[in-house]
Backbone and ligand atoms as CSV (ligand in chain L), in Angstrom:
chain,resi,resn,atom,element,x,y,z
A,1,UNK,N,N,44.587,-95.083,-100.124
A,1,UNK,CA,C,44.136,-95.106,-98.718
A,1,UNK,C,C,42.615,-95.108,-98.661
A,2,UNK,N,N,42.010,-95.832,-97.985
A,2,UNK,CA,C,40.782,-95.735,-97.709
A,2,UNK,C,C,40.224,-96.248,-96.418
A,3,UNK,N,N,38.978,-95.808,-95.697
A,3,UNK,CA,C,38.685,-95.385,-94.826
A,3,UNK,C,C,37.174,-95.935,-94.966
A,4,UNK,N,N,36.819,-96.722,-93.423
A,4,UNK,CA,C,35.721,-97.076,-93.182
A,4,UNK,C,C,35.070,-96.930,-91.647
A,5,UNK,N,N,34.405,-96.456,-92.033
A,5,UNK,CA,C,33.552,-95.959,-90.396
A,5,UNK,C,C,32.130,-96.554,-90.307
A,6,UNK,N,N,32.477,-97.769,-89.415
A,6,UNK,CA,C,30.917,-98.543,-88.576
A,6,UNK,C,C,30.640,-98.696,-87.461
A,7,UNK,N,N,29.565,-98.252,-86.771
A,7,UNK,CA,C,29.142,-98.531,-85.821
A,7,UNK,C,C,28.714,-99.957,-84.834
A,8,UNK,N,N,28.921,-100.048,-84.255
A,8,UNK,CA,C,28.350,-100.923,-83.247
A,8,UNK,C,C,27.668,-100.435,-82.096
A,9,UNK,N,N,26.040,-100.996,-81.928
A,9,UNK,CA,C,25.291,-100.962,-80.815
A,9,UNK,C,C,25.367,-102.061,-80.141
A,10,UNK,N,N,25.110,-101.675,-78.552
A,10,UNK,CA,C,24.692,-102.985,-77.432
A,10,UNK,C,C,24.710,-101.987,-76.547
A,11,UNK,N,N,23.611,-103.190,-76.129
A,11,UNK,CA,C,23.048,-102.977,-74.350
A,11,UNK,C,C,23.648,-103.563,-73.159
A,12,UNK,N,N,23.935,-102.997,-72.146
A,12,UNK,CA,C,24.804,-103.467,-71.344
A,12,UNK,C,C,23.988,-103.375,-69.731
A,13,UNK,N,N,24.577,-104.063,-68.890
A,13,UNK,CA,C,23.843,-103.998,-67.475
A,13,UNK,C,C,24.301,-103.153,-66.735
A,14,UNK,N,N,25.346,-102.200,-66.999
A,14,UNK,CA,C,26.031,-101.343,-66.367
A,14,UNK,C,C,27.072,-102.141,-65.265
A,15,UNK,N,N,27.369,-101.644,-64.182
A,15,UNK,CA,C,28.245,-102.131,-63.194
A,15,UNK,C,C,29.360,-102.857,-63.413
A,16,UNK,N,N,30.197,-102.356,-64.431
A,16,UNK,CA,C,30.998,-103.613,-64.710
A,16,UNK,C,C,30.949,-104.715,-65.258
A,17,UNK,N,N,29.683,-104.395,-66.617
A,17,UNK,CA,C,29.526,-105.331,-67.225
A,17,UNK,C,C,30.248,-105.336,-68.186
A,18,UNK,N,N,31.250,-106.585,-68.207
A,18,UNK,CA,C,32.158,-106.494,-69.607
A,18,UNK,C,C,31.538,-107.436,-70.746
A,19,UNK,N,N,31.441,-106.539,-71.891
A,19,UNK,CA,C,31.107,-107.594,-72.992
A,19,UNK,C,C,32.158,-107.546,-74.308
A,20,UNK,N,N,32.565,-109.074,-74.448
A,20,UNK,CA,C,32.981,-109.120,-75.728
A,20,UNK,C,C,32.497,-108.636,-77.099
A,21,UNK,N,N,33.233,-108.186,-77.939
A,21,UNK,CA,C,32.744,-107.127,-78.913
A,21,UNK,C,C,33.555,-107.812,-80.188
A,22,UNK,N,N,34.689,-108.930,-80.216
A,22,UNK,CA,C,35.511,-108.854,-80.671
A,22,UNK,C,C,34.821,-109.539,-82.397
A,23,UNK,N,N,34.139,-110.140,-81.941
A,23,UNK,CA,C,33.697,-110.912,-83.788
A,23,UNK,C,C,32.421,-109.654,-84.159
A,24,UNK,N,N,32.116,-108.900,-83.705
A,24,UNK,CA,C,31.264,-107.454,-84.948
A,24,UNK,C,C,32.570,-106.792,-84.975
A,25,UNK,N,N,33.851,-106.650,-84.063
A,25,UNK,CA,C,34.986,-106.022,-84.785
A,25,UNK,C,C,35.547,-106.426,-86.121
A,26,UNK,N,N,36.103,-107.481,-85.832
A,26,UNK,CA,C,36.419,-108.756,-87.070
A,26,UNK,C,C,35.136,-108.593,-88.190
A,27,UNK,N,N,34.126,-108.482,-88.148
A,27,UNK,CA,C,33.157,-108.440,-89.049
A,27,UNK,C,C,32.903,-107.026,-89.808
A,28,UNK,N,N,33.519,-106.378,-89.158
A,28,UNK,CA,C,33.559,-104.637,-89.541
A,28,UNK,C,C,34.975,-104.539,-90.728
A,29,UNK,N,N,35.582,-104.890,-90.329
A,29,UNK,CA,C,37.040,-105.286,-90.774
A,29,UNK,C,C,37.003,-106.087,-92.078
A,30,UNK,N,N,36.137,-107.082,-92.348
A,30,UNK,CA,C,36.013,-108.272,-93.252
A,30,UNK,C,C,35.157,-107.421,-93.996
A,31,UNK,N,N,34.342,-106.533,-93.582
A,31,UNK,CA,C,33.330,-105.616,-94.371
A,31,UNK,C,C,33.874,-104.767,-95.359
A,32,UNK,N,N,35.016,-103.949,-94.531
A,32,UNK,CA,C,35.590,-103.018,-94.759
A,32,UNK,C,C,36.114,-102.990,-95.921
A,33,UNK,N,N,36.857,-104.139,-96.184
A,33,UNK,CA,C,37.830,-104.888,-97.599
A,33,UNK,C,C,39.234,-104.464,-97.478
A,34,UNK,N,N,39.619,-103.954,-95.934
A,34,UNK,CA,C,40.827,-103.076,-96.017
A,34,UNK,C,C,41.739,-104.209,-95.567
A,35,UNK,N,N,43.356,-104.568,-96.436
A,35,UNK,CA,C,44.010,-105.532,-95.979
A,35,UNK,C,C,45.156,-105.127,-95.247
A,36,UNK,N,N,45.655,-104.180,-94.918
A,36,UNK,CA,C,46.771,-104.067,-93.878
A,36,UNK,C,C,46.014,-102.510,-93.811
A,37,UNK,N,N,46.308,-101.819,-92.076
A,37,UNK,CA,C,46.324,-100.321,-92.031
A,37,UNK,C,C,46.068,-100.819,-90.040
A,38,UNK,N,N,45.005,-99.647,-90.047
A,38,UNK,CA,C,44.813,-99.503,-88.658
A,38,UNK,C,C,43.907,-99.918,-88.169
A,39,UNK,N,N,42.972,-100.252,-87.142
A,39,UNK,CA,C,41.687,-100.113,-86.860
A,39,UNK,C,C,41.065,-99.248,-85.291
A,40,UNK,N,N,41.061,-98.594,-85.294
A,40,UNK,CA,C,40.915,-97.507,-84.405
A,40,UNK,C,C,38.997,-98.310,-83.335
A,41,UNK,N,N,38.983,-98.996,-82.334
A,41,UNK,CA,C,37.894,-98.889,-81.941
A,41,UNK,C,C,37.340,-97.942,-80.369
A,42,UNK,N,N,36.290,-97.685,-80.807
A,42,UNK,CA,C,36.222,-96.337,-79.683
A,42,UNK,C,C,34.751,-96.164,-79.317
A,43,UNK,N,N,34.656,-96.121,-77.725
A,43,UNK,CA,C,33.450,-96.872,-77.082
A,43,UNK,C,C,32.652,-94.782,-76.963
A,44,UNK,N,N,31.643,-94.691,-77.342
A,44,UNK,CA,C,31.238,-93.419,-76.978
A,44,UNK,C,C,30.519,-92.700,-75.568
A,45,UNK,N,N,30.856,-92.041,-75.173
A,45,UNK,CA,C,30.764,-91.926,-73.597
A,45,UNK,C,C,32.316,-91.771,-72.918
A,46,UNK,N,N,31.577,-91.383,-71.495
A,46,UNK,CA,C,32.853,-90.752,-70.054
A,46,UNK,C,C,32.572,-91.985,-69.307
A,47,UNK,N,N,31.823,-92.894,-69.330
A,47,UNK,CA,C,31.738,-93.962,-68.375
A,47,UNK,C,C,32.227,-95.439,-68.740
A,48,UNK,N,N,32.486,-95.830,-69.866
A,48,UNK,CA,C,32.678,-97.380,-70.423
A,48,UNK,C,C,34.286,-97.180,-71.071
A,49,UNK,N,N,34.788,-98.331,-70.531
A,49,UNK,CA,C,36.311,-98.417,-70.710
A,49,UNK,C,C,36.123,-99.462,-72.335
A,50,UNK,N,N,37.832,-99.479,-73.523
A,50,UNK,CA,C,37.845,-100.538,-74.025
A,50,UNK,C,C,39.246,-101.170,-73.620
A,51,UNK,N,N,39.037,-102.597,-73.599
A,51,UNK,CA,C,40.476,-102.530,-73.502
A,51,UNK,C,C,40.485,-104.373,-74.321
A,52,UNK,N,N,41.830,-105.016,-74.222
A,52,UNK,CA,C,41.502,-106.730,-74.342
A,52,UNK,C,C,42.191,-107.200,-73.186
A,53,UNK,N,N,41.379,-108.344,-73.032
A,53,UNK,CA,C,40.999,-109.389,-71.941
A,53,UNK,C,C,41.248,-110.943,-72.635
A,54,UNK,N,N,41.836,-112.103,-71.864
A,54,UNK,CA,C,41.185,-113.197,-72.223
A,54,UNK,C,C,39.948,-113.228,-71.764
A,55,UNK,N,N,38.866,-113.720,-72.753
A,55,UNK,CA,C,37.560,-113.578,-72.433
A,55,UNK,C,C,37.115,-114.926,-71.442
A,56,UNK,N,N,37.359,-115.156,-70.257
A,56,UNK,CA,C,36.948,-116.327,-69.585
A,56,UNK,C,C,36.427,-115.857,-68.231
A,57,UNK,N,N,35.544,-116.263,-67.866
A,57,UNK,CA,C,35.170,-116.348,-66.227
A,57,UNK,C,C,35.417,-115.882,-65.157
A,58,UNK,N,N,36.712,-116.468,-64.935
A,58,UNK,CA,C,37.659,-115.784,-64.022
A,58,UNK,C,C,37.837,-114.490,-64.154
A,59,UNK,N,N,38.573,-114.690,-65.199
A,59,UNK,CA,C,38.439,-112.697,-65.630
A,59,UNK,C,C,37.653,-111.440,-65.346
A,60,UNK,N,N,36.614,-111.987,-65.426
A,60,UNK,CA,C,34.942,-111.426,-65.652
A,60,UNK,C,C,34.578,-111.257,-63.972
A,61,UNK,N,N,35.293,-112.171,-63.250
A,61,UNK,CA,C,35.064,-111.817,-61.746
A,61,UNK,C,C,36.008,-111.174,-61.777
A,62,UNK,N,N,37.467,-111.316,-61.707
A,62,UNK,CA,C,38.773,-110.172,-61.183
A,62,UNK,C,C,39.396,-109.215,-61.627
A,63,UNK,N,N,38.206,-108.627,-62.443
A,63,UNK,CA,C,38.428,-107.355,-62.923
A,63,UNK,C,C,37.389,-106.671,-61.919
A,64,UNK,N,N,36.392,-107.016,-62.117
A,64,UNK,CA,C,35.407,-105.783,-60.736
A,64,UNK,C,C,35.979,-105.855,-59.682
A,65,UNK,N,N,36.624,-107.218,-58.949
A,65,UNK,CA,C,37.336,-107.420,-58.099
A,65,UNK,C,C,38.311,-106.005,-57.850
A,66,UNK,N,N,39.090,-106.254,-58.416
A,66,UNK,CA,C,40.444,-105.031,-58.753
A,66,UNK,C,C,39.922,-103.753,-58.843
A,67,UNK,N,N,38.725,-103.499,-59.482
A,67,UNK,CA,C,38.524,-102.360,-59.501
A,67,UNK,C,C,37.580,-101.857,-58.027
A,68,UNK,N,N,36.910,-102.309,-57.618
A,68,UNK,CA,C,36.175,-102.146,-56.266
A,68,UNK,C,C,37.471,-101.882,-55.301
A,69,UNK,N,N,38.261,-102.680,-55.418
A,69,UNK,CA,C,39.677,-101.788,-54.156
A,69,UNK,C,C,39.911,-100.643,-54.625
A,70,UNK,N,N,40.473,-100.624,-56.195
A,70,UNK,CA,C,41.455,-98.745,-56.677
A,70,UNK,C,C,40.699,-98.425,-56.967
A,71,UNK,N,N,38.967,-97.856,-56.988
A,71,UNK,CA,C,38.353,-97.607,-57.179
A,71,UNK,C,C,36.902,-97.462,-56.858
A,72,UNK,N,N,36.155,-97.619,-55.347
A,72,UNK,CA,C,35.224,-98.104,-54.843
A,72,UNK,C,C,33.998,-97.450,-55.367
A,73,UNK,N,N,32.905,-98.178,-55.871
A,73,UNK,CA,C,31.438,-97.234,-55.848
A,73,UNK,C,C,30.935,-96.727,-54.434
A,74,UNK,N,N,31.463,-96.987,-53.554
A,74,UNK,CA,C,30.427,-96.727,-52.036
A,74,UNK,C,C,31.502,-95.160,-52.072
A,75,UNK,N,N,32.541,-94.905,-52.422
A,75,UNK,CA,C,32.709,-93.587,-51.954
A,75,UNK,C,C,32.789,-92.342,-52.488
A,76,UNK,N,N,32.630,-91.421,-52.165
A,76,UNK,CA,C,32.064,-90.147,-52.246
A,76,UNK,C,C,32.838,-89.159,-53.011
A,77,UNK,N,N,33.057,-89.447,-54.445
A,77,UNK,CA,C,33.732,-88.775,-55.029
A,77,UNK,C,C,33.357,-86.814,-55.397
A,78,UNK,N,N,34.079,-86.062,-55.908
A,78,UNK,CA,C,33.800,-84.741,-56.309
A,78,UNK,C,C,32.446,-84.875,-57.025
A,79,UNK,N,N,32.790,-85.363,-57.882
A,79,UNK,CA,C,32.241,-85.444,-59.490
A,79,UNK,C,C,30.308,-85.818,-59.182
A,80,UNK,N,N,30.244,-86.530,-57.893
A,80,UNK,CA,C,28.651,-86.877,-57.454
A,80,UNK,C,C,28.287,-85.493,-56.461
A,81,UNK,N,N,29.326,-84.679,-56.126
A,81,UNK,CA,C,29.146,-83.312,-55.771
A,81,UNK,C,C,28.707,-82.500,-56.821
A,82,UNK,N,N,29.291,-82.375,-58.171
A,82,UNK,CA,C,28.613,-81.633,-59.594
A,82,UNK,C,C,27.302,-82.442,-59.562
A,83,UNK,N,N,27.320,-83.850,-60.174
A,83,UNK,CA,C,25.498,-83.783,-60.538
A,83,UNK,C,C,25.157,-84.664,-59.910
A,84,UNK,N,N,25.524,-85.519,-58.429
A,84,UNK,CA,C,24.794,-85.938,-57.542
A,84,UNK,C,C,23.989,-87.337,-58.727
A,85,UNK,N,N,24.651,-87.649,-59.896
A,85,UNK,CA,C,24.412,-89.254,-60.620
A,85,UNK,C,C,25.160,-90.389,-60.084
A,86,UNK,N,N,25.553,-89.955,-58.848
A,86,UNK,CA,C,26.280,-91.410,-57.660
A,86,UNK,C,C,27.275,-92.058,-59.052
A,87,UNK,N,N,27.983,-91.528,-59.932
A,87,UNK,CA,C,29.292,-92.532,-61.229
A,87,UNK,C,C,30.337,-91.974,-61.007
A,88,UNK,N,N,30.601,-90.787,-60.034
A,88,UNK,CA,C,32.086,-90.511,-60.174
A,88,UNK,C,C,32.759,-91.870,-60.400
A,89,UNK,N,N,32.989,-92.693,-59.705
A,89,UNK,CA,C,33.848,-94.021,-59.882
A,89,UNK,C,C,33.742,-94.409,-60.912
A,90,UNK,N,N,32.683,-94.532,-62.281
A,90,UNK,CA,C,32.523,-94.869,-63.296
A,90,UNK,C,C,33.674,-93.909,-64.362
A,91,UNK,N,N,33.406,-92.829,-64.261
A,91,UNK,CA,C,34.092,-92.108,-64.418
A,91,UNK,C,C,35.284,-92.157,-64.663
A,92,UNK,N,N,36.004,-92.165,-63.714
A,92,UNK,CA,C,37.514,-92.533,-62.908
A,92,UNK,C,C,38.164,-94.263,-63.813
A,93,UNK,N,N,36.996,-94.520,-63.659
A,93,UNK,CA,C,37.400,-96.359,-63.929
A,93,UNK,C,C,37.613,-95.666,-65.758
A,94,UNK,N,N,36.960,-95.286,-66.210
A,94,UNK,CA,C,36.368,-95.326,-67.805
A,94,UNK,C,C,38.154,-94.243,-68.253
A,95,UNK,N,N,38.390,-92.792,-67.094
A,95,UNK,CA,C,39.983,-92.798,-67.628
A,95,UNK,C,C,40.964,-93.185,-67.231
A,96,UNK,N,N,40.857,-94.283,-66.517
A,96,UNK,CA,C,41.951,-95.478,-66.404
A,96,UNK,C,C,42.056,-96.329,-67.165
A,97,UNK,N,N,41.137,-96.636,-68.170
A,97,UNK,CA,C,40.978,-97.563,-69.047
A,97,UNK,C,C,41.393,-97.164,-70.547
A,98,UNK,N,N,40.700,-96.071,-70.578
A,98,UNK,CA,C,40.254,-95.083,-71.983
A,98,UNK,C,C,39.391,-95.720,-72.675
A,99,UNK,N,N,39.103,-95.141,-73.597
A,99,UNK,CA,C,37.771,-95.040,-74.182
A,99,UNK,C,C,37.932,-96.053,-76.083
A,100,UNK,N,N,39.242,-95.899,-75.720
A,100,UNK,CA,C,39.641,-96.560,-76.879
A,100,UNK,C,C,40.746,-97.406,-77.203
A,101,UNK,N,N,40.947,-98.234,-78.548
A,101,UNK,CA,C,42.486,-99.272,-78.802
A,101,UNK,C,C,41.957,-99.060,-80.262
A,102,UNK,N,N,43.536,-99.145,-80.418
A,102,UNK,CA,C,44.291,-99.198,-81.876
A,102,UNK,C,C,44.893,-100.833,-82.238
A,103,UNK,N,N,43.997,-101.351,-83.336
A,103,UNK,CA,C,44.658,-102.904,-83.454
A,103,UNK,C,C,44.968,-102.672,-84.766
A,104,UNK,N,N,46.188,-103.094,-85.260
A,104,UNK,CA,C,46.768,-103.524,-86.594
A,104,UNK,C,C,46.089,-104.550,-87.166
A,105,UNK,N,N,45.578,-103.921,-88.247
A,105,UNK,CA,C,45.318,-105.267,-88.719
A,105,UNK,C,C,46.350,-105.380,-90.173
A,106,UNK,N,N,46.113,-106.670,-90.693
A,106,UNK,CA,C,47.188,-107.128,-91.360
A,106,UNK,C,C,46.662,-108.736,-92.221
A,107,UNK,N,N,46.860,-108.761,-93.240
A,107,UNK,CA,C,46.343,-110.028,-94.166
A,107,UNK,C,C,44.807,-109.707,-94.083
A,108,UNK,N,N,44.382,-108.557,-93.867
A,108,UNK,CA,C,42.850,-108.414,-93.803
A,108,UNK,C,C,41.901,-109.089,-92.638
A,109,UNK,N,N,43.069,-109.308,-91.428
A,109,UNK,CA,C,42.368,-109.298,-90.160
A,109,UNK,C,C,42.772,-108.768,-88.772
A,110,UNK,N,N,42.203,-108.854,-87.884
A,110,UNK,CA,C,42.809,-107.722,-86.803
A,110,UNK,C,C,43.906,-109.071,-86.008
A,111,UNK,N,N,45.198,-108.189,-85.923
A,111,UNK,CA,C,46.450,-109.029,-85.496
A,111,UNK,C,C,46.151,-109.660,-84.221
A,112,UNK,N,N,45.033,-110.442,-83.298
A,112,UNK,CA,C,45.152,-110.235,-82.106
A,112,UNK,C,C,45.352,-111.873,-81.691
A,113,UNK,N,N,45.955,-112.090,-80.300
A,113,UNK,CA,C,46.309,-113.542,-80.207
A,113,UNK,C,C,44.990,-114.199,-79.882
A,114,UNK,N,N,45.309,-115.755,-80.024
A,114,UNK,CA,C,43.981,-116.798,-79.665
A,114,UNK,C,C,43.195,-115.924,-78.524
A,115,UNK,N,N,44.010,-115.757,-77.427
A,115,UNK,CA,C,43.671,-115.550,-75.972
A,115,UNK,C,C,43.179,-114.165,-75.530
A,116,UNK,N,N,42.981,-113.702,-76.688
A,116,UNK,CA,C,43.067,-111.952,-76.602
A,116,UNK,C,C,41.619,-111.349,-77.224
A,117,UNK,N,N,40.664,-111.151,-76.108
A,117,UNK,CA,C,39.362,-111.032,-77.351
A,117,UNK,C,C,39.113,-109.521,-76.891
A,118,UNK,N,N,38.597,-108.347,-77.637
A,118,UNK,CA,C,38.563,-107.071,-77.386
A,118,UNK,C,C,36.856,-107.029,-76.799
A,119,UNK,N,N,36.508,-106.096,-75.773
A,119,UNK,CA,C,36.082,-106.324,-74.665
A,119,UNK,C,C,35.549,-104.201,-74.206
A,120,UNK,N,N,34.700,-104.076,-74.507
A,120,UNK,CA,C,33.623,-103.246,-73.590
A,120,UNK,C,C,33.434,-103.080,-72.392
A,121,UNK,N,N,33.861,-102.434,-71.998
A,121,UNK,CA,C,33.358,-102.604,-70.332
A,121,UNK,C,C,32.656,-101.399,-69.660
A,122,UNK,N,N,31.266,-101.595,-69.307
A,122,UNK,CA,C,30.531,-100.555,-68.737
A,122,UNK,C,C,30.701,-100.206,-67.398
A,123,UNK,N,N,31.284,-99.230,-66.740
A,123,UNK,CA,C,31.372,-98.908,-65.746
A,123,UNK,C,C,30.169,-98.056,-64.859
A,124,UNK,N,N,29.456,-97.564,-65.852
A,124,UNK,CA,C,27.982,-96.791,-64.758
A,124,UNK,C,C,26.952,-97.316,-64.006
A,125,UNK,N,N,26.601,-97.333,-63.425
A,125,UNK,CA,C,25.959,-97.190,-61.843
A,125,UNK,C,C,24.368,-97.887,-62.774
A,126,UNK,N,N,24.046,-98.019,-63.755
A,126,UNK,CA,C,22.764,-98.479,-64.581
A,126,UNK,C,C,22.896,-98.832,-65.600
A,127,UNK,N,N,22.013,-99.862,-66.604
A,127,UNK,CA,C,22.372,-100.115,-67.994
A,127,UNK,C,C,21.894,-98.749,-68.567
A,128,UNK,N,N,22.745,-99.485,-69.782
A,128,UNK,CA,C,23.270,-98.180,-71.238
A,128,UNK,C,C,22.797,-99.149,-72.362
A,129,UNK,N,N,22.465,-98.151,-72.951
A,129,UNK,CA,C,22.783,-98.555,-74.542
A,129,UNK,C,C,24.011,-97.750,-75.214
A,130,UNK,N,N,25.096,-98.820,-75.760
A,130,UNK,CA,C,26.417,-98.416,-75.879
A,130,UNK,C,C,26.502,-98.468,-77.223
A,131,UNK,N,N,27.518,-97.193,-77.888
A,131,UNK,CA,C,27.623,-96.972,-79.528
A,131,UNK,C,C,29.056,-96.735,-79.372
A,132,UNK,N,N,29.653,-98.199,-80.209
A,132,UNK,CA,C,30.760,-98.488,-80.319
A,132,UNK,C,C,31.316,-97.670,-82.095
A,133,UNK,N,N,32.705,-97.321,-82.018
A,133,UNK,CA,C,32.905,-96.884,-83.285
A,133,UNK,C,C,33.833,-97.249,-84.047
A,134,UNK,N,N,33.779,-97.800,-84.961
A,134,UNK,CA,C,35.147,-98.818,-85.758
A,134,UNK,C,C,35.205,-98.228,-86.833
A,135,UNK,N,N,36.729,-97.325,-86.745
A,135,UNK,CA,C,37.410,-97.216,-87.930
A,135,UNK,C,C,38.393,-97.644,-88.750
A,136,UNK,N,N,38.133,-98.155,-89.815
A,136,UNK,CA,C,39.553,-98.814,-90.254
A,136,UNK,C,C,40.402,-97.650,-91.712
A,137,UNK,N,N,41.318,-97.841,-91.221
A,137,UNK,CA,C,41.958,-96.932,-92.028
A,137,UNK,C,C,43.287,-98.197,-92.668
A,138,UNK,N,N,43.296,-98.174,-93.942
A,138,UNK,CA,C,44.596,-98.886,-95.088
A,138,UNK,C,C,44.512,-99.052,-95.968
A,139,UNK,N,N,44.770,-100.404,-96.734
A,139,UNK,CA,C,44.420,-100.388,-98.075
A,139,UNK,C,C,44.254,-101.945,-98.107
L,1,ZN,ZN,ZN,28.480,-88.635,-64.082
C-alpha cells in the first residue's frame, strides 16, 4: 500500500467561480505511480464546494443560476449575525456540496467519463487563493 499526498494551488474570483481542476488531478495521479486504489480530492476551507460537472458554458451559467434561488447572497443569514463577512450563503452552498470526492482510480488513471471533468467551485463573497488536496491511496 502506498500513499501520496499533493497539493494543488489556484486563485479564484470568488462568487461562484467554478474552475476545472481535473488535468493537475490526473497529473497528481500519473505522479503518484499508484495503479488501482483511491483518490481522495479535498478543497480546504468552509466556503468552496468539489464536485464533477460537464465542463461547458452552459453549465458554468446554471449552476449560479440554481444556486441564487436555494440559496440567495442578498439574504440575511445567522452566520453574517456571528461575523458580519456577508458568506453565510457561501457557507451553506460549500455544505451542500462538500468539500470533497472520492474517484477510483484504476489502470493508473482516475475512472471518470469523457463528459465528467472534476471542478472547484468558490462560493465566497471575494477571491481566494484555494489549496486543493490530493490523496491517492493503492498500489
Ligand atoms: Zn463566514
Amino acid at each position: 500500500m502506498k500513499i501520496s499526498t499533493q497539493e494543488i494551488q489556484l486563485k479564484t474570483k470568488g462568487n461562484c467561480d467554478i474552475k476545472d481542476i481535473t488535468s493537475e488531478i490526473s497529473a497528481a495521479v500519473m505522479k503518484s505511480g499508484i495503479k488501482e486504489g483511491q483518490c481522495t480530492v479535498f478543497s480546504v476551507g468552509s466556503t468552496a464546494g468539489i464536485t464533477t460537472i460537464e465542463y461547458e458554458p452552459g453549465l458554468l451559467k446554471d449552476i449560479p443560476k440554481l444556486l441564487d434561488k436555494l440559496i440567495p447572497p442578498a439574504v440575511r443569514y445567522h452566520h453574517d449575525d456571528t461575523w458580519g463577512d456577508g458568506n453565510g450563503h457561501a457557507h451553506l452552498r460549500s455544505a451542500l456540496f462538500k468539500t470533497s470526492l472520492s474517484i477510483p482510480v484504476f489502470k493508473g488513471e482516475l475512472t471518470l467519463g469523457t463528459w465528467q471533468q472534476v471542478v472547484l467551485l468558490d462560493f465566497d463573497n471575494k477571491s481566494r487563493s484555494r489549496r486543493v488536496i490530493v490523496q491517492i491511496i493503492g498500489e
